[in-house]
C-alpha positions as CSV (number, residue, x, y, z in Angstrom):
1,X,-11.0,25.8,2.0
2,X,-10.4,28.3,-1.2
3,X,-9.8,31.2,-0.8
4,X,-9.3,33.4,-4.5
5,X,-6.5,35.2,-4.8
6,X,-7.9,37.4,-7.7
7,X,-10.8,37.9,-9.9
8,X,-9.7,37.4,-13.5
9,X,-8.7,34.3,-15.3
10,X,-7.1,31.9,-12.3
11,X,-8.1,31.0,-8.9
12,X,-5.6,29.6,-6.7
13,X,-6.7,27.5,-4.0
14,X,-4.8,26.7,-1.1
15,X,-4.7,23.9,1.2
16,X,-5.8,24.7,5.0
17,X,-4.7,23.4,8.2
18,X,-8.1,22.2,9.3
19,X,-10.0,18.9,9.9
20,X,-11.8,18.8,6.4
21,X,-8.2,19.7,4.2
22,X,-4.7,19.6,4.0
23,X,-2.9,19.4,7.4
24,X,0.6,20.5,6.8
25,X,2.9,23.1,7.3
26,X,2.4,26.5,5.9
27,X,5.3,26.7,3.7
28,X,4.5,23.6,1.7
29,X,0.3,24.9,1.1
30,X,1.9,27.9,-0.6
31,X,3.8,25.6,-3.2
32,X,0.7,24.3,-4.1
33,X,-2.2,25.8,-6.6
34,X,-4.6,24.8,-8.6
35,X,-4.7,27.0,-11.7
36,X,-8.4,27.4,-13.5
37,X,-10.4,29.5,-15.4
38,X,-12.9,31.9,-13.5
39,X,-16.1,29.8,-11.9
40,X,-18.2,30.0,-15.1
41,X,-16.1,27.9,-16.8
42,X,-15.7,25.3,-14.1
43,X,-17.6,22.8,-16.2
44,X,-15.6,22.4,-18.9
45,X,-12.3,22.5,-17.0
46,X,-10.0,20.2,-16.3
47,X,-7.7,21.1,-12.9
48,X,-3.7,21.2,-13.3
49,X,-1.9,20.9,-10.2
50,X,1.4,23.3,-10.3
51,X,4.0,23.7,-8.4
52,X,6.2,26.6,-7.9
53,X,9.3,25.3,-7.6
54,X,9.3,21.2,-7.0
55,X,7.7,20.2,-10.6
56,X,6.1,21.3,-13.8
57,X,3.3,19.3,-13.4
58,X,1.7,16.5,-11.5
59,X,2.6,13.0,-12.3
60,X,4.7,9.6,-11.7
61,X,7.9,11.7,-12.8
62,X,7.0,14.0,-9.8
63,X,10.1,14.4,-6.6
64,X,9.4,16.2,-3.8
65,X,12.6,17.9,-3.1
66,X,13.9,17.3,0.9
67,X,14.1,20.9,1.8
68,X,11.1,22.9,-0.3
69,X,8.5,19.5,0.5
70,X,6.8,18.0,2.8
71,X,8.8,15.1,3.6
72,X,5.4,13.0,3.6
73,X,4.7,14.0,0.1
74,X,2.8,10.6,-0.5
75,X,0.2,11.8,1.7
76,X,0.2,15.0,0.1
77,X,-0.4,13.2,-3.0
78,X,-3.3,11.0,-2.1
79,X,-5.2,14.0,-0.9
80,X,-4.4,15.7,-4.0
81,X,-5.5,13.1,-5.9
82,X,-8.8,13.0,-4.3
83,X,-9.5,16.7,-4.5
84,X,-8.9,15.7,-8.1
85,X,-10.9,13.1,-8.4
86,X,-14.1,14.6,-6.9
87,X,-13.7,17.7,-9.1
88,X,-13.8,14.8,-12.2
89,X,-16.2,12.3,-9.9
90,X,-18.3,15.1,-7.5
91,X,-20.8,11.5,-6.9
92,X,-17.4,10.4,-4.9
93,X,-17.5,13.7,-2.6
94,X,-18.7,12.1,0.4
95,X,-16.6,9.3,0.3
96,X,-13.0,10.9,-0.1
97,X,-13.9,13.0,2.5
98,X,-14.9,10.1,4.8
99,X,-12.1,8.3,3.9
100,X,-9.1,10.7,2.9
101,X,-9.8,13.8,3.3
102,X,-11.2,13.7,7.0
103,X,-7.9,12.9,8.7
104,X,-4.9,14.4,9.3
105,X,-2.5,11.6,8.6
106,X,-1.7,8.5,6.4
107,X,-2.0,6.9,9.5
108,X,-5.3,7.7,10.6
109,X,-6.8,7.4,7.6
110,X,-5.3,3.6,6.8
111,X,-6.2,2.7,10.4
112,X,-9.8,4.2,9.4
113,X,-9.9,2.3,6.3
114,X,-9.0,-1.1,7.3
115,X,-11.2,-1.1,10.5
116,X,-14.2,0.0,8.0
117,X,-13.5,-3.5,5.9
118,X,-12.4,-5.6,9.2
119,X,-15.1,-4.8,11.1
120,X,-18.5,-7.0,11.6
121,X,-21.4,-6.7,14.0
122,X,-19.3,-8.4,16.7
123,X,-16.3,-6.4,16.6
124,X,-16.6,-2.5,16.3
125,X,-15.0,-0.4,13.8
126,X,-14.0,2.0,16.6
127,X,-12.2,-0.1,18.5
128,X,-10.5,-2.0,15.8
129,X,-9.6,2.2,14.6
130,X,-8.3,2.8,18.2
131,X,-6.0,-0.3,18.4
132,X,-4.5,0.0,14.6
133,X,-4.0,3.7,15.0
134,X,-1.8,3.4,18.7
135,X,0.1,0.6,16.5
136,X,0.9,2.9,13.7
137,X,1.9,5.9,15.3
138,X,3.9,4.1,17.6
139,X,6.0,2.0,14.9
140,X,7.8,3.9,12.5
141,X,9.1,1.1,10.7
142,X,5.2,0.3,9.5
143,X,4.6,3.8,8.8
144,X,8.0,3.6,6.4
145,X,7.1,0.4,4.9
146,X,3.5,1.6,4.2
147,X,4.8,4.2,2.1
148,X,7.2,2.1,0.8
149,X,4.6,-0.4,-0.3
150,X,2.4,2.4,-1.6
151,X,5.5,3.4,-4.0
152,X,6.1,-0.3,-4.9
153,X,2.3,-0.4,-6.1
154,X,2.4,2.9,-8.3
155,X,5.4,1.9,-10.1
156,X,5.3,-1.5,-10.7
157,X,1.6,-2.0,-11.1
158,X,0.4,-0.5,-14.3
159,X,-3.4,-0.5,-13.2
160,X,-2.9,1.5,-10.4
161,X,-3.3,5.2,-11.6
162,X,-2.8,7.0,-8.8
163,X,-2.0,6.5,-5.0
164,X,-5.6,7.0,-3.6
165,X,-6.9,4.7,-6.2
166,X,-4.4,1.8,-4.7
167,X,-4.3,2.5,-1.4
168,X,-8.6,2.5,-1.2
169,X,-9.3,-0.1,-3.3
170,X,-6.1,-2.6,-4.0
171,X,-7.1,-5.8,-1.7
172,X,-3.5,-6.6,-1.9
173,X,-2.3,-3.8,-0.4
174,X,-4.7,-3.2,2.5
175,X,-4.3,-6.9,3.6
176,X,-0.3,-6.5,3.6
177,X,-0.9,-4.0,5.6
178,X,-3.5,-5.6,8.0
179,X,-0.7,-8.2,7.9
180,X,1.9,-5.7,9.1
181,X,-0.3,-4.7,12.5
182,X,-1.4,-8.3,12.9
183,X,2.5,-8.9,12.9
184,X,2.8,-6.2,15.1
185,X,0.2,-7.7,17.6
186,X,2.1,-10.9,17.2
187,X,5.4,-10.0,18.6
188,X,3.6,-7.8,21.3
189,X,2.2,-11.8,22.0
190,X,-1.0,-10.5,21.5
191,X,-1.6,-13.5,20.2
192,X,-5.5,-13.6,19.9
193,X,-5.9,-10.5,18.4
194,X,-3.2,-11.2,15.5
195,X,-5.0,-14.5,14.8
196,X,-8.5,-12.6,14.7
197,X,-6.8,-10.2,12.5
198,X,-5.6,-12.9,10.2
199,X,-9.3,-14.7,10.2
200,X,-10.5,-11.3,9.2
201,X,-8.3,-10.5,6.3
202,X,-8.4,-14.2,5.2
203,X,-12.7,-13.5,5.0
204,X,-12.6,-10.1,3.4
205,X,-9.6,-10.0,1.3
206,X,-9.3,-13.8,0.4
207,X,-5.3,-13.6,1.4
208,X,-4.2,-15.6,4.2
209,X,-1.1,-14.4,6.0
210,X,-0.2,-16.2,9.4
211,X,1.1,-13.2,11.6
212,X,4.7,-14.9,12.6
213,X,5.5,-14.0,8.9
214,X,8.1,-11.7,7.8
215,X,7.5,-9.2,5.2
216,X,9.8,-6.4,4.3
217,X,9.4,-3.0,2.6
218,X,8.5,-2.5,-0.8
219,X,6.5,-5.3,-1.4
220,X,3.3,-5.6,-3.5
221,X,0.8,-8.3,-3.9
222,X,-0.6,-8.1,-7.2
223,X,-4.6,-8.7,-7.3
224,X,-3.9,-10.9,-3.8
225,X,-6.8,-13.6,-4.3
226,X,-5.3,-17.0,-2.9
227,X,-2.4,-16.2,-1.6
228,X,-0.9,-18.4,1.2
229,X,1.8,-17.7,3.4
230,X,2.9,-19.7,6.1
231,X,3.8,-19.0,9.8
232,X,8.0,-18.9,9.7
233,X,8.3,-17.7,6.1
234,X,10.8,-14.8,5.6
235,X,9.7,-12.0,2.4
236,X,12.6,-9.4,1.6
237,X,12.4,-6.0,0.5
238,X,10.7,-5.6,-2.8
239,X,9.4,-8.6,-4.1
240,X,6.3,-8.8,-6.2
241,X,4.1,-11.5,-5.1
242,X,0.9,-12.6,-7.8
243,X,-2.3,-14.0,-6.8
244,X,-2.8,-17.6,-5.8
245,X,0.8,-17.9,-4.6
246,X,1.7,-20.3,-1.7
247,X,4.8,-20.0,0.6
248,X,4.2,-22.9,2.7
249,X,5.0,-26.3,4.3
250,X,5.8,-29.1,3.0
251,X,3.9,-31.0,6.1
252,X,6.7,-33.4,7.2
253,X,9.0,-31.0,9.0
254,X,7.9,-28.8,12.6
255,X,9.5,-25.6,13.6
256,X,11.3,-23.4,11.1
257,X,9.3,-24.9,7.9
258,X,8.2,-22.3,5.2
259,X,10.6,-20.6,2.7
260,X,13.0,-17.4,2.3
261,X,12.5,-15.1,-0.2
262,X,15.2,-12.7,-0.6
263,X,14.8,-9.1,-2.1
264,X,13.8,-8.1,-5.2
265,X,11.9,-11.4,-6.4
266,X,9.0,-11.8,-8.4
267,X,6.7,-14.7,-8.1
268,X,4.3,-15.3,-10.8
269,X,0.7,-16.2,-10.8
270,X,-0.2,-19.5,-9.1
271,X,3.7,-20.5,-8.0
272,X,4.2,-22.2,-5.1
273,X,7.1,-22.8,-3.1
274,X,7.5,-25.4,-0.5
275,X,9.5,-26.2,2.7
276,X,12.1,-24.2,4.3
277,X,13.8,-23.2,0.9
278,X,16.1,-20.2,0.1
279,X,15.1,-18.2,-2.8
280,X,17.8,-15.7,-3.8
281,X,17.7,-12.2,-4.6
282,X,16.3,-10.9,-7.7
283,X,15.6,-14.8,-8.9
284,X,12.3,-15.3,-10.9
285,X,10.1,-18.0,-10.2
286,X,7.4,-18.9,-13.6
287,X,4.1,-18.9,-13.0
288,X,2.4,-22.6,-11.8
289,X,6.0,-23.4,-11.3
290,X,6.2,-26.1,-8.0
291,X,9.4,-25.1,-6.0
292,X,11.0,-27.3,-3.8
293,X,14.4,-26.5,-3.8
294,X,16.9,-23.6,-3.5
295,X,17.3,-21.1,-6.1
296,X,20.3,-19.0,-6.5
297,X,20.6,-15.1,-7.0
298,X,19.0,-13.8,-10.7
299,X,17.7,-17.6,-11.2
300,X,14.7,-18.0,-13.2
301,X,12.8,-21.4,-12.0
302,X,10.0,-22.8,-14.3
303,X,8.2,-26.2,-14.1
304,X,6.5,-28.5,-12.1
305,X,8.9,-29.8,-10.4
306,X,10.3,-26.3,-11.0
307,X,14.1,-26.1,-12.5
308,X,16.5,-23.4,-13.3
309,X,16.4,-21.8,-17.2
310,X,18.5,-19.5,-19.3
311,X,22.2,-21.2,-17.5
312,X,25.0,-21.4,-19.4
């Protein structure tokens, strides 16, 4: 996978095209090095990333520029971050390679991943990996809000260090997107296998999601344990969801029952929010706050029952 361009005081190493490394096109590997000192002083090194002409260095600040990048620069990014991370961690070798660095897309490696934690002795981790990777390469508007989701995490989330760190280990972001196949399955009227799906996630991840829900792009579920949402709820594009959150029912009505959270919401710890109730963009609901009514764009609702603050 290296290959050393000189013998003095830097190595550059270069990004292949082959099953074990970077799978993109030629033009992009040649923007990317990895500056060190000669192999001696490996020990004692720590790696910068540079590149030649889309940033200075390697960080949150970093844009991939649309014409000298690969436009699936977040992928680009994991798998730098888990070179990284093996050079810092080599104990983690074996699995960034089984995980990340084995595959030659964001796709097959999140299909990979979530089939590894879904899977049990009666239902095989290839063929849950078969049917999650058709359903991602075949919807682009998962594979957008994956990435989208994956964005959301890194910048609002201020434990979440680096992409590959979130996207391997953050239980609210694997089951949101477990959610997003299962939905997928659902409209298909697949119906058994979305429910399974659910069950699974619901087991592993403690999140239960009924797959007739609607989640947009952009959305993160911050530490995920406990949170409910219910079969006709509606989630917009970038809303940040806390643990132990309920979107649900209020039990007395059938049909179109569970609420409508526009974009850009947050929803703090342990806030629930009942019945088929329209929650406006960028409002604010408090956290243990019990919402049973409307609340209008940029509201903040607090309470039990829950009531609108900060109005003049």
């Amino acid at each position: 996978m290296a290959a050393c361009i000189d013998n003095s005081t830097k190595h550059y190493l270069y990004l292949t095209a082959d099953s074990s490394s970077c799978q993109i096109t030629n033009s992009v590997c040649r923007l990317i090095r990895l500056c060190r000192p000669s192999a001696s002083d490996l020990g004692s090194c720590n790696p910068i990333y540079q590149y030649a002409s889309c940033a200075n260095r390697f960080d949150n600040s970093f844009k991939v520029g649309p014409q000298e990048c690969s436009e699936d620069h977040i992928w680009l990014k994991i798998r730098q971050e888990a070179e990284l991370d093996i050079m810092q961690e080599p104990i983690l070798s074996k699995w960034y390679h089984s995980t990340v660095l084995s595959h030659s897309s964001l796709e097959s490696t999140l299909a990979n991943h979530l089939a590894n934690k879904l899977c049990n002795a009666d239902l095989s981790k290839d063929g849950l990996y078969s049917v999650f990777l058709k359903a991602l390469d075949e919807d682009s508007e998962i594979q957008q809000a994956v990435r989208d989701d994956l964005k959301a995490m890194r910048e609002r989330d201020p434990a979440c260090v680096s992409y590959v760190l979130g996207f391997l280990n953050f239980k609210g972001f694997l089951a949101c997107q477990a959610h997003r196949l299962a939905h997928n399955f659902w409209v298909q009227k697949r119906t058994v296998l979305a429910l399974l799906i659910q069950s699974r996630v619901s087991e592993v991840f403690a999140m239960d999601i009924h797959p007739g829900a609607k989640i947009g792009r952009g959305v993160m579920f911050d530490h995920g344990t406990g949170v409910v949402i219910g079969e006709t709820a509606v989630i917009g594009n970038n809303v940040t969801i806390l643990h132990d959150v309920t979107l649900g029912g209020t039990g007395k009505v059938q049909g179109d029952r569970h609420p409508k959270i526009g974009d850009g919401v947050l929803i703090g710890a342990g806030a629930k929010v009942l019945g088929n109730v329209k929650v406006g963009e960028n409002a604010k609901i408090g956290a243990g706050s019990i919402v049973l009514k409307e609340i209008p764009p940029q509201g903040t609702a607090v309470g039990n029952p829950a009531r609108l603050v900060g109005l003049r």
